[in-house]
C-alpha positions as a Markdown table, in Angstrom:
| # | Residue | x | y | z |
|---|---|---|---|---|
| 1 | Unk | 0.0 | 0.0 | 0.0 |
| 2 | Unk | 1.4 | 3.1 | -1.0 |
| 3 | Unk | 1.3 | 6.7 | -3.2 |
| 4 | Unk | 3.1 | 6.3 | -5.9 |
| 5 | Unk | 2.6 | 10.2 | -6.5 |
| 6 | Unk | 5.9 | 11.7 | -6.5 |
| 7 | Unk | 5.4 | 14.6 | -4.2 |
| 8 | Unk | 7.1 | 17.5 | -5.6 |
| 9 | Unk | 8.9 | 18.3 | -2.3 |
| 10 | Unk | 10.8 | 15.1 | -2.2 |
| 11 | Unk | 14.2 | 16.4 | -2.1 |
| 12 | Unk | 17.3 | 13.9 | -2.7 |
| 13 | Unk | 19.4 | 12.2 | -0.2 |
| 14 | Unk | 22.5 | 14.7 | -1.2 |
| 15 | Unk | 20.2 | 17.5 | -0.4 |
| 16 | Unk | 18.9 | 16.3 | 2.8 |
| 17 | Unk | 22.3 | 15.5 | 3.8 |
| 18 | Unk | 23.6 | 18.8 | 3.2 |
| 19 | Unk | 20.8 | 20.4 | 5.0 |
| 20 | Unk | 21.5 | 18.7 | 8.2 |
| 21 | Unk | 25.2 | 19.5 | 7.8 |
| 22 | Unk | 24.4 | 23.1 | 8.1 |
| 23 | Unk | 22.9 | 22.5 | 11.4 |
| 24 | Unk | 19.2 | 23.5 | 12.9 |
| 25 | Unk | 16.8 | 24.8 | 9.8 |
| 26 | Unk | 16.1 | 27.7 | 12.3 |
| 27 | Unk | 13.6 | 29.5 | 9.5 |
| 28 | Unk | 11.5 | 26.1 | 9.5 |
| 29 | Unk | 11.8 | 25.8 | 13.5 |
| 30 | Unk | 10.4 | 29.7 | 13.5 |
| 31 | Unk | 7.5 | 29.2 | 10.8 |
| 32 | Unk | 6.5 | 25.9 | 12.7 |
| 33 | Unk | 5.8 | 27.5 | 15.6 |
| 34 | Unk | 4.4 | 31.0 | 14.1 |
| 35 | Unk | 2.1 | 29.3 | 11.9 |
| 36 | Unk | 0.6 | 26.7 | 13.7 |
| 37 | Unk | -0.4 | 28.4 | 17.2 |
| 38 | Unk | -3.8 | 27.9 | 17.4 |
| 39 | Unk | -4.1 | 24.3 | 16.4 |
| 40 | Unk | -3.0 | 23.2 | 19.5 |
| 41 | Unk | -6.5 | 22.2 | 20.9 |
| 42 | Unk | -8.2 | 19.0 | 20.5 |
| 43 | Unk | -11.5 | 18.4 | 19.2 |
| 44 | Unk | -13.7 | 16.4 | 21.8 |
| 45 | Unk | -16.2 | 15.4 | 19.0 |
| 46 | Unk | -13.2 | 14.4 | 16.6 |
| 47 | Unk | -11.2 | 12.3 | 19.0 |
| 48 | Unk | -14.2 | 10.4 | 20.1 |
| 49 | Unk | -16.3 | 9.3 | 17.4 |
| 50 | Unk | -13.2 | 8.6 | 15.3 |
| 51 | Unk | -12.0 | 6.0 | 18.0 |
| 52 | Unk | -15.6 | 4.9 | 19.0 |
| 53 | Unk | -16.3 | 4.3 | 15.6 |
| 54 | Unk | -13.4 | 2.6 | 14.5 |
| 55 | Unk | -13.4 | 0.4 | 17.4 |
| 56 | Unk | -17.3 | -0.6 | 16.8 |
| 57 | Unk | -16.2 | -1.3 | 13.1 |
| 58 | Unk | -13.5 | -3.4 | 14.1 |
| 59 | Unk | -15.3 | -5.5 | 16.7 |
| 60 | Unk | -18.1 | -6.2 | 13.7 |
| 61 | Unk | -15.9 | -7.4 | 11.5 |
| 62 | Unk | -14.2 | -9.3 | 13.9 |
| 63 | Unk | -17.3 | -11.5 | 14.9 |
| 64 | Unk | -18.6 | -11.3 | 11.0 |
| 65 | Unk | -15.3 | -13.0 | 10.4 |
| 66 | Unk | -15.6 | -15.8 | 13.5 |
| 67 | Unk | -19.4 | -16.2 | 12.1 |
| 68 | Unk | -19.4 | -15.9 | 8.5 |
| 69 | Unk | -20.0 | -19.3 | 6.4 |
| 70 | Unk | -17.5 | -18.6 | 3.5 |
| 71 | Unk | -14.1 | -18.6 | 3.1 |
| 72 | Unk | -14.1 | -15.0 | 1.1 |
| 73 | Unk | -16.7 | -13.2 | 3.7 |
| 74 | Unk | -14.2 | -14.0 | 6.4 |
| 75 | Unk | -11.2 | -12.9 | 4.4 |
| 76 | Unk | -12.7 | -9.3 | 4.1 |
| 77 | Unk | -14.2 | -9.0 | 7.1 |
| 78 | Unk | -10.5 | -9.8 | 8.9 |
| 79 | Unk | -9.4 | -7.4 | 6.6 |
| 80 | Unk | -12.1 | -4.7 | 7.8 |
| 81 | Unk | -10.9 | -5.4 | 11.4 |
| 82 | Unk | -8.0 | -5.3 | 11.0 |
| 83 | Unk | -7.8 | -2.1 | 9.9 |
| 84 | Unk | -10.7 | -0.9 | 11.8 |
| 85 | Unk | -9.0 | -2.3 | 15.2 |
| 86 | Unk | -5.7 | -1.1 | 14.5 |
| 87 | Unk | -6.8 | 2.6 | 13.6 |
| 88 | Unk | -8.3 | 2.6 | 16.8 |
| 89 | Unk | -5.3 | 1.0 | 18.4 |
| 90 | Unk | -3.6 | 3.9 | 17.0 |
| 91 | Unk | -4.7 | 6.5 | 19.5 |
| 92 | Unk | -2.8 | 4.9 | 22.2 |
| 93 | Unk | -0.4 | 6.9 | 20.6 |
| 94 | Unk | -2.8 | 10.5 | 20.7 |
| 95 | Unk | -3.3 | 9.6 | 24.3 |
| 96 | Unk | 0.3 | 10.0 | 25.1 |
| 97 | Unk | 0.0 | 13.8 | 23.7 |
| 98 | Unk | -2.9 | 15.1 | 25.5 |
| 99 | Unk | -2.4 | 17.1 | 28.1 |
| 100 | Unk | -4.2 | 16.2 | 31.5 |
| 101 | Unk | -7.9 | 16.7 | 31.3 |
| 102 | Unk | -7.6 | 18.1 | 27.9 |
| 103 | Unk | -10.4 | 15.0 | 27.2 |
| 104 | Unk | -11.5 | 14.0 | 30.2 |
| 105 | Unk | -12.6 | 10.3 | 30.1 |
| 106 | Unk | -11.3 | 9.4 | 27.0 |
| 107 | Unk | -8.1 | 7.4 | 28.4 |
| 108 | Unk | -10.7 | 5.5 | 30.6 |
| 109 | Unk | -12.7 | 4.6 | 27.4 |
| 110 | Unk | -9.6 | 3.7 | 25.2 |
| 111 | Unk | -8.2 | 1.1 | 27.5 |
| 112 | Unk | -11.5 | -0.4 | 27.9 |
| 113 | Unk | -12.6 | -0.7 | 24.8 |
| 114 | Unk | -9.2 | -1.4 | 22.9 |
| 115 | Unk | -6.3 | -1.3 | 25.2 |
| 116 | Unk | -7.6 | -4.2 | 27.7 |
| 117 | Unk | -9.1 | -6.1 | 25.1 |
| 118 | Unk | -6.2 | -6.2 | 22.7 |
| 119 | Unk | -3.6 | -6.5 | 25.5 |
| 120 | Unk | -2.0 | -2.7 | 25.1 |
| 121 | Unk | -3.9 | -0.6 | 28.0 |
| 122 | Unk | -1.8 | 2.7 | 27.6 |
| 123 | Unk | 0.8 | 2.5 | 30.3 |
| 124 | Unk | 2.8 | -0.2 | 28.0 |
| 125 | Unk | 3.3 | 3.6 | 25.7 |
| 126 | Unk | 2.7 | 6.2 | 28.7 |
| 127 | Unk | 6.4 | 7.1 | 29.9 |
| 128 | Unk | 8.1 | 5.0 | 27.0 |
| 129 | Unk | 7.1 | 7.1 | 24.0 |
| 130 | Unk | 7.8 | 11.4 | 25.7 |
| 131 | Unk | 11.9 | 9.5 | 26.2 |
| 132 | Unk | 11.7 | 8.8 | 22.1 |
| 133 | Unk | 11.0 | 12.5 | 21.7 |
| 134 | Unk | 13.8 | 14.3 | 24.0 |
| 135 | Unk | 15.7 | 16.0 | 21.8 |
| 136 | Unk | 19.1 | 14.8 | 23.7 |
| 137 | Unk | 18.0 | 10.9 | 23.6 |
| 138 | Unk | 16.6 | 10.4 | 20.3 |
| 139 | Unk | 18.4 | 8.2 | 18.4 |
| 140 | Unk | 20.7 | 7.1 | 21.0 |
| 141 | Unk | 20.9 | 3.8 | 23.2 |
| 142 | Unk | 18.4 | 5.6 | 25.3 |
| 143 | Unk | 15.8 | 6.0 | 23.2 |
| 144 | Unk | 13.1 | 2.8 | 23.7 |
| 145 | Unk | 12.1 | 3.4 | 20.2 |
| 146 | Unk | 14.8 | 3.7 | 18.2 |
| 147 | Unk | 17.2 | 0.6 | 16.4 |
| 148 | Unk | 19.6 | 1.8 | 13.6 |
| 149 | Unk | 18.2 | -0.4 | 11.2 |
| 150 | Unk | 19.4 | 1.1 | 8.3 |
| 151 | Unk | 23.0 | 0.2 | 9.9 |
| 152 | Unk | 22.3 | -3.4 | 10.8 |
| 153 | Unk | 22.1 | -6.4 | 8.8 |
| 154 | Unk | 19.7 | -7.4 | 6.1 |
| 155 | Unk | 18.4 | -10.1 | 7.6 |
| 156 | Unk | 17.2 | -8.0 | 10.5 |
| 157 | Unk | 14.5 | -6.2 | 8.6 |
| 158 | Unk | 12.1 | -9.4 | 8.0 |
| 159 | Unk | 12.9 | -10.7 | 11.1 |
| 160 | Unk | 11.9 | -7.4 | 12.7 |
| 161 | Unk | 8.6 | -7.1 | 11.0 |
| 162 | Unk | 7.4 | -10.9 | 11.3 |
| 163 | Unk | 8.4 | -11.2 | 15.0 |
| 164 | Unk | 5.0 | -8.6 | 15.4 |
| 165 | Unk | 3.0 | -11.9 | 14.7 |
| 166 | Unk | 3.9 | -13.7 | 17.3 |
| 167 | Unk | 2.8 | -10.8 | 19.6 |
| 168 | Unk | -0.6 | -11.4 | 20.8 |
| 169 | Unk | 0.7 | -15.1 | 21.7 |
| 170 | Unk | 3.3 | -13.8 | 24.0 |
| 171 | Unk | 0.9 | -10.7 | 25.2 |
| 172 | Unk | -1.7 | -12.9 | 26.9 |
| 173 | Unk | 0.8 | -15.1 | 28.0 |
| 174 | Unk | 2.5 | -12.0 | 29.8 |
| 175 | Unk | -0.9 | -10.8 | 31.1 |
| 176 | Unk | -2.1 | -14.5 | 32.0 |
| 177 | Unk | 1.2 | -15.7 | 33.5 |
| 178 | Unk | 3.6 | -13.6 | 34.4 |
| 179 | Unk | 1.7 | -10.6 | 35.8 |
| 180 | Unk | 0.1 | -12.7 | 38.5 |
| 181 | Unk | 3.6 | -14.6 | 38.9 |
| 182 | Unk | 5.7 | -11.6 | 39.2 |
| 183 | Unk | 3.4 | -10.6 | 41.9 |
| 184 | Unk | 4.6 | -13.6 | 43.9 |
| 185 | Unk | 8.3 | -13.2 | 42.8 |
| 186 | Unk | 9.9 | -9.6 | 42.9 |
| 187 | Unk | 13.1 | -10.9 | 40.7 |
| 188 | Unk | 10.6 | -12.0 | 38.1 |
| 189 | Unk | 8.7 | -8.9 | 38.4 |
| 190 | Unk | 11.9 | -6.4 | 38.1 |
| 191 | Unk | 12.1 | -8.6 | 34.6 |
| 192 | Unk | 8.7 | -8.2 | 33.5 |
| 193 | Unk | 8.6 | -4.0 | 34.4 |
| 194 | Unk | 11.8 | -3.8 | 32.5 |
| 195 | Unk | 11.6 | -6.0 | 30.1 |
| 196 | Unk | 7.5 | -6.6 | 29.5 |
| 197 | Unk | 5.7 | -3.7 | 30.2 |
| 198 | Unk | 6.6 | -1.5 | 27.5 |
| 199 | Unk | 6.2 | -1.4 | 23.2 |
| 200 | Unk | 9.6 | -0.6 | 23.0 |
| 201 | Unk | 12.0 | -2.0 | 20.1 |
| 202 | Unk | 15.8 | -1.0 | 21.7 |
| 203 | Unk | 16.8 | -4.1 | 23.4 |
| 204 | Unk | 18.8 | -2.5 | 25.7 |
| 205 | Unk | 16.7 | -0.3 | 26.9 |
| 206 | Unk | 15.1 | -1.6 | 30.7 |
| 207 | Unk | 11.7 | 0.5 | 32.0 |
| 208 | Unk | 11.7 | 1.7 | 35.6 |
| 209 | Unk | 9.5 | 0.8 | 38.1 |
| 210 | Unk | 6.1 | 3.0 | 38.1 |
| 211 | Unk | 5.8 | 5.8 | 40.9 |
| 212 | Unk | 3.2 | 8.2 | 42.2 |
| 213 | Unk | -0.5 | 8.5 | 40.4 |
| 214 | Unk | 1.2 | 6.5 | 37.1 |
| 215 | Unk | 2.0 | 3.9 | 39.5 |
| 216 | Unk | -1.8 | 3.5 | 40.4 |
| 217 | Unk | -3.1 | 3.7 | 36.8 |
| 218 | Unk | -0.5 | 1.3 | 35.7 |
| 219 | Unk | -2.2 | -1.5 | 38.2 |
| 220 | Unk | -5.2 | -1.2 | 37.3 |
| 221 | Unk | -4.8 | -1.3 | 33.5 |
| 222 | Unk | -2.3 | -4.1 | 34.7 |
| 223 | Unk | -5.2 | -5.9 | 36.5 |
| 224 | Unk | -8.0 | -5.3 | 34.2 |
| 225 | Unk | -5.6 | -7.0 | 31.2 |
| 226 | Unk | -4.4 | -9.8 | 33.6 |
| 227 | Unk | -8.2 | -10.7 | 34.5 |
| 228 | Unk | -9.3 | -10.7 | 30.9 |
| 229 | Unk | -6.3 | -12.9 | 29.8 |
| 230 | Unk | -7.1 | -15.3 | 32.6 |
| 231 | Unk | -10.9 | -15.2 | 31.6 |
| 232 | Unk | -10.0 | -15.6 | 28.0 |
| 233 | Unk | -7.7 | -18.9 | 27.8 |
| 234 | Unk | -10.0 | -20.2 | 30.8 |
| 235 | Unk | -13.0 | -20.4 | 28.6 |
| 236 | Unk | -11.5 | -21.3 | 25.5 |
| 237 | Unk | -9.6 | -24.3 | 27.1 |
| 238 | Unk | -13.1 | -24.8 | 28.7 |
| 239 | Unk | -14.9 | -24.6 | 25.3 |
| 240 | Unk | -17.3 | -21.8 | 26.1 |
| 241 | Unk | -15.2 | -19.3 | 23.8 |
| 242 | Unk | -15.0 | -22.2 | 20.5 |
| 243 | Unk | -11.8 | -22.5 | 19.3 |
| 244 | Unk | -12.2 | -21.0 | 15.9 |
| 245 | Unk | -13.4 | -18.4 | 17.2 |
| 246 | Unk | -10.5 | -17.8 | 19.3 |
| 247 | Unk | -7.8 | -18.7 | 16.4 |
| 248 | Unk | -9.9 | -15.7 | 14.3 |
| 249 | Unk | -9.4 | -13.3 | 17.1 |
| 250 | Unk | -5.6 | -13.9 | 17.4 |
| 251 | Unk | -5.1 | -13.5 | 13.7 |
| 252 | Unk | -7.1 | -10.5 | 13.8 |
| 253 | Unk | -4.4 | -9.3 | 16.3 |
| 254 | Unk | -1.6 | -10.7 | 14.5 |
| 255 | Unk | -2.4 | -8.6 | 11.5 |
| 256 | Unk | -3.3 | -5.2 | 13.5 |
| 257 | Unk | 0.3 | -5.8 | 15.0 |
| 258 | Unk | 2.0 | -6.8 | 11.4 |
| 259 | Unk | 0.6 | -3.7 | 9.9 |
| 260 | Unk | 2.0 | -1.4 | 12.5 |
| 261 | Unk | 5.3 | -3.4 | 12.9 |
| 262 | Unk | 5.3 | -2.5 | 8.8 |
| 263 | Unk | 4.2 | 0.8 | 9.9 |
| 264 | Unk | 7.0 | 1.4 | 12.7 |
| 265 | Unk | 9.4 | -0.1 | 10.2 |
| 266 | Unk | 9.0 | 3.2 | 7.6 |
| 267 | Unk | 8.2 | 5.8 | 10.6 |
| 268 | Unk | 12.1 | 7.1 | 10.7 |
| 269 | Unk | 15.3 | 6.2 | 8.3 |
| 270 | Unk | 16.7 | 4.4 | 11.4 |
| 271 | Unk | 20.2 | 6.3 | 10.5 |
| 272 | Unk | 21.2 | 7.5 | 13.4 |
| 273 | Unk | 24.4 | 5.6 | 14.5 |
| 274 | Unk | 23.7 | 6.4 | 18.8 |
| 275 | Unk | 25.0 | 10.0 | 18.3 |
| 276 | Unk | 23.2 | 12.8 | 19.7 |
| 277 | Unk | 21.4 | 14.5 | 17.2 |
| 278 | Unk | 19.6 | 18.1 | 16.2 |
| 279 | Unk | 15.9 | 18.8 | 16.1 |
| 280 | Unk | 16.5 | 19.4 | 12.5 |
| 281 | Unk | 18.4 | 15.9 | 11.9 |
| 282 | Unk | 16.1 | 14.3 | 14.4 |
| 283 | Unk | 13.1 | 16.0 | 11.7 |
| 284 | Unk | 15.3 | 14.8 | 8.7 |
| 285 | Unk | 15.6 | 11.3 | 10.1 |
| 286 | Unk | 11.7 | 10.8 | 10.6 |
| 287 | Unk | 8.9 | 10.7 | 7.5 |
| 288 | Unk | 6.0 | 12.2 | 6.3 |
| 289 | Unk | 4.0 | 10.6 | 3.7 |
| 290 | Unk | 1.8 | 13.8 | 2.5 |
| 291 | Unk | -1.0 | 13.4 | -0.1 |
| 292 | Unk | -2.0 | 13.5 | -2.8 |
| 293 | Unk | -1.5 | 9.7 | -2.5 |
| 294 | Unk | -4.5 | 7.7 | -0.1 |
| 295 | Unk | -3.2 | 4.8 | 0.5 |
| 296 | Unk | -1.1 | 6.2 | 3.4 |
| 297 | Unk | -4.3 | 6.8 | 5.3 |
| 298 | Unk | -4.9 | 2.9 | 5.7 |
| 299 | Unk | -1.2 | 2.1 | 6.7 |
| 300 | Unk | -0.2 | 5.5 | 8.7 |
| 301 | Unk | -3.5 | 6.9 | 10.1 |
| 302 | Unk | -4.8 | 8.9 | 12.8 |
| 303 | Unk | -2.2 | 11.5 | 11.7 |
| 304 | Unk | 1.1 | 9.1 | 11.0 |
| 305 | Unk | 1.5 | 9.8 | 7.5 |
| 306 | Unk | 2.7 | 13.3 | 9.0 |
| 307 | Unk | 5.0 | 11.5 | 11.8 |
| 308 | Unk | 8.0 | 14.2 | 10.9 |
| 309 | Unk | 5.8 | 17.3 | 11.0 |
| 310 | Unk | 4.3 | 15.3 | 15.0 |
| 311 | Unk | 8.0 | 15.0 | 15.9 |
| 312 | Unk | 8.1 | 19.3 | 14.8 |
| 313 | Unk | 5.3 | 19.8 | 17.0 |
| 314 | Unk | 4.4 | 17.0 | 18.9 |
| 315 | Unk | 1.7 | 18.8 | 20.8 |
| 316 | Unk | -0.7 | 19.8 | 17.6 |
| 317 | Unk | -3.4 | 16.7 | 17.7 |
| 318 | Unk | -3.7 | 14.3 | 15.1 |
| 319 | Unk | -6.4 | 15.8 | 13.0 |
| 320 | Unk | -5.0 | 19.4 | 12.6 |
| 321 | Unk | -1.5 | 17.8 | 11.3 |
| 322 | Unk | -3.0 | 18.1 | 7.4 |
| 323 | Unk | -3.9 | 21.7 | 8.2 |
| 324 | Unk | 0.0 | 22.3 | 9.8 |
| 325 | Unk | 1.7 | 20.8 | 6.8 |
| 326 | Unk | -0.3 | 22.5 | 4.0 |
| 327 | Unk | 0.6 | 25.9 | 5.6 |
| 328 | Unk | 4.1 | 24.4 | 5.8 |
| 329 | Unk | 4.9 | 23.1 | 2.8 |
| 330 | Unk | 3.0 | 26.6 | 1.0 |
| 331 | Unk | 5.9 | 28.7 | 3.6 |
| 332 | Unk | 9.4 | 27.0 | 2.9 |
| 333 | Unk | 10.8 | 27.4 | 0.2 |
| 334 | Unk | 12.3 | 24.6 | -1.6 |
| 335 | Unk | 15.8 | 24.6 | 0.3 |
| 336 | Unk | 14.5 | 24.5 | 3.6 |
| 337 | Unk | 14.7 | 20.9 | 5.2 |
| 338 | Unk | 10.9 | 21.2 | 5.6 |
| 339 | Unk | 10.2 | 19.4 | 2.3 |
| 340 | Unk | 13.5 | 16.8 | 2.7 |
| 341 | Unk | 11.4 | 14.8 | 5.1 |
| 342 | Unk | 8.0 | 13.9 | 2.6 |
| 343 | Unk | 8.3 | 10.7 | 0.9 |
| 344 | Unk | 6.6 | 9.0 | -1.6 |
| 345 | Unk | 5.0 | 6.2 | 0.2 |
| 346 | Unk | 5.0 | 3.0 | 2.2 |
| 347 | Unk | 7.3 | 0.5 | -0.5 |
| 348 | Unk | 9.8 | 3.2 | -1.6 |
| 349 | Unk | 10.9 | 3.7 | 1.8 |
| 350 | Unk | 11.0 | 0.0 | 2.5 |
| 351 | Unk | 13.2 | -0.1 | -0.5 |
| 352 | Unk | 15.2 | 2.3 | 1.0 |
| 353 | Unk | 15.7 | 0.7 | 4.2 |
| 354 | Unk | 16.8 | -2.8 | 2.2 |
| 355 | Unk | 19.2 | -0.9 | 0.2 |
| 356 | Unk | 20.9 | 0.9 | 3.4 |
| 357 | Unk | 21.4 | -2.1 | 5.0 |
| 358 | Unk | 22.8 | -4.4 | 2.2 |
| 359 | Unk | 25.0 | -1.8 | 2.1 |
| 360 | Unk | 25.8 | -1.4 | 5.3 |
| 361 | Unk | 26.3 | -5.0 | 5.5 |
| 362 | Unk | 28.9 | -4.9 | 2.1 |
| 363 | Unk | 30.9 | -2.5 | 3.9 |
């Protein structure tokens, strides 16, 4: 899935290179604050009928697809939830943005209608993804988010993106098994807050333990997910839940976690070789994926087609990010390091990536 519009700011590696050699673009730091002031506010109605609605979609197509009698209605109805589920996942991601009690109630509603359910209630992103934006650890060992792909070997890429479909597997058995476990063992449960409890990709990178109000959320999202993993294999292995209907639902999950492992795979160049870095190489190193393509809105929604422009100004919500990079992109002129970061689309930059690290690996 991708635009195969070239967009007429894609500027060339040389160019983009020589940009970030000439340190901070200070005119495109200046006109992304100037120009974007007032779209800093979130719209209630927006944020919840978009995730309401995409998570009632999803859940319908997920029992049309346990229920349906054919083959092919089952295959597009996974497909619909799939896509439907993991749009909705996606504001896990918004919820890590919003300011406290800028929507009040809508973290509550998130985890328990897609969080718990899908085993990803929001403290497993709260605390993990504000350390991938400091500006003085992106891109460096202490950045949970970040693996210099680009730098490491071929074979890495694949494995990176089909480990994601083992993920719901190891998900209930970390909310079935170890959470209750780790309760009984505090070695084992130093392991699982480090190791577990976070959707982070730098292996060396371990979580602290929770404190204050966090520390309180965090057990009861912790609890709610443990007691509906429990619940879950209990009545499969006891047949009330059939097991069809539970294989459906886990590659239902398996694909939401595929396409943003795919997703997470294009979201920056990946390279960044641990040095600290400048806003402006920090911007050059992370993708937009503008229109006029659409394809990007089915792979990189809920405002991740923009994922450069959200690293800019993290704090502008997802739906005003279109509005942001049209005024943008109509400002800077064609040398500023604004344009350097928009991309074609979803297979040009996974083409990139291959090429990087083949030739990284040559080397």
């Amino acid at each position: 899935m991708t635009s195969m519009t070239l967009t007429k700011d894609a500027a060339p590696t040389g160019q983009a290179d020589a940009i970030a050699r000439r340190g901070d673009d200070k005119a495109m730091l200046r006109a992304a604050a100037d120009l974007t002031r007032e779209l800093n506010a979130p719209s209630a109605a927006i944020y919840w009928i978009d995730m309401i609605g995409s998570a009632v979609v999803g859940y319908a197509a997920l029992a049309l697809a346990i229920v349906a009698g054919s083959l092919p209605l089952a295959l597009v109805a996974g497909a619909v939830a799939v896509l439907a589920l993991y749009r909705a996942g996606l504001f896990i991601h918004e919820i890590t943005h919003l300011k406290a009690g800028a929507l009040p109630g809508f973290k509550l509603a998130w985890n328990a209608l897609v969080g718990v359910p899908l085993f990803v209630p929001s403290f497993m992103y709260e605390g993990i993804h504000n350390m991938h934006h400091a500006k003085i650890r992106y891109g460096t060992v202490e950045d949970p988010e970040y693996l210099p792909l680009a730098l490491m070997k071929p074979w890495t890429l694949p494995v990176f993106v089909l480990a994601s479909l083992f993920a719901p597997v190891a998900l209930i058995f970390r909310y079935a098994v170890l959470t209750p476990l780790s309760l009984l063992m505090p070695p084992l449960r130093t392991l699982v807050v480090g190791r577990f409890s976070g959707l982070q990709i730098n292996p060396l990178f371990r979580r602290k333990r929770p404190e204050g109000a966090f520390a309180r959320q965090w057990a009861w999202m912790e609890g709610a997910a443990s007691l509906w993993a429990i619940a879950l294999v209990a009545m499969v292995a006891t047949g009330i839940i059939p097991l069809g209907a539970f294989v459906v639902f886990l590659a239902v999950a398996s694909g939401v976690m595929l396409l943003n492992q795919l997703r997470t795979l294009v979201a920056h160049l990946w390279e960044n070789d641990g040095e600290t870095m400048s806003v402006t190489q920090q911007y050059l190193d992370t993708v937009n994926v503008p229109p006029p393509g659409i394809w990007a809105e089915l792979w990189a929604p809920v405002g991740l087609r923009y994922h450069a422009l959200h690293h800019l100004l993290p704090g502008i919500p997802y739906h005003a990010l279109p509005v942001a990079h049209r005024r943008l992109a109509a400002e800077m002129g064609i040398d500023s390091a604004y344009h350097s970061a928009n991309h074609r689309g979803l297979w040009p930059l996974v083409a990139r990536l291959a090429v990087s690290s083949w030739r990284g690996a040559k080397a």
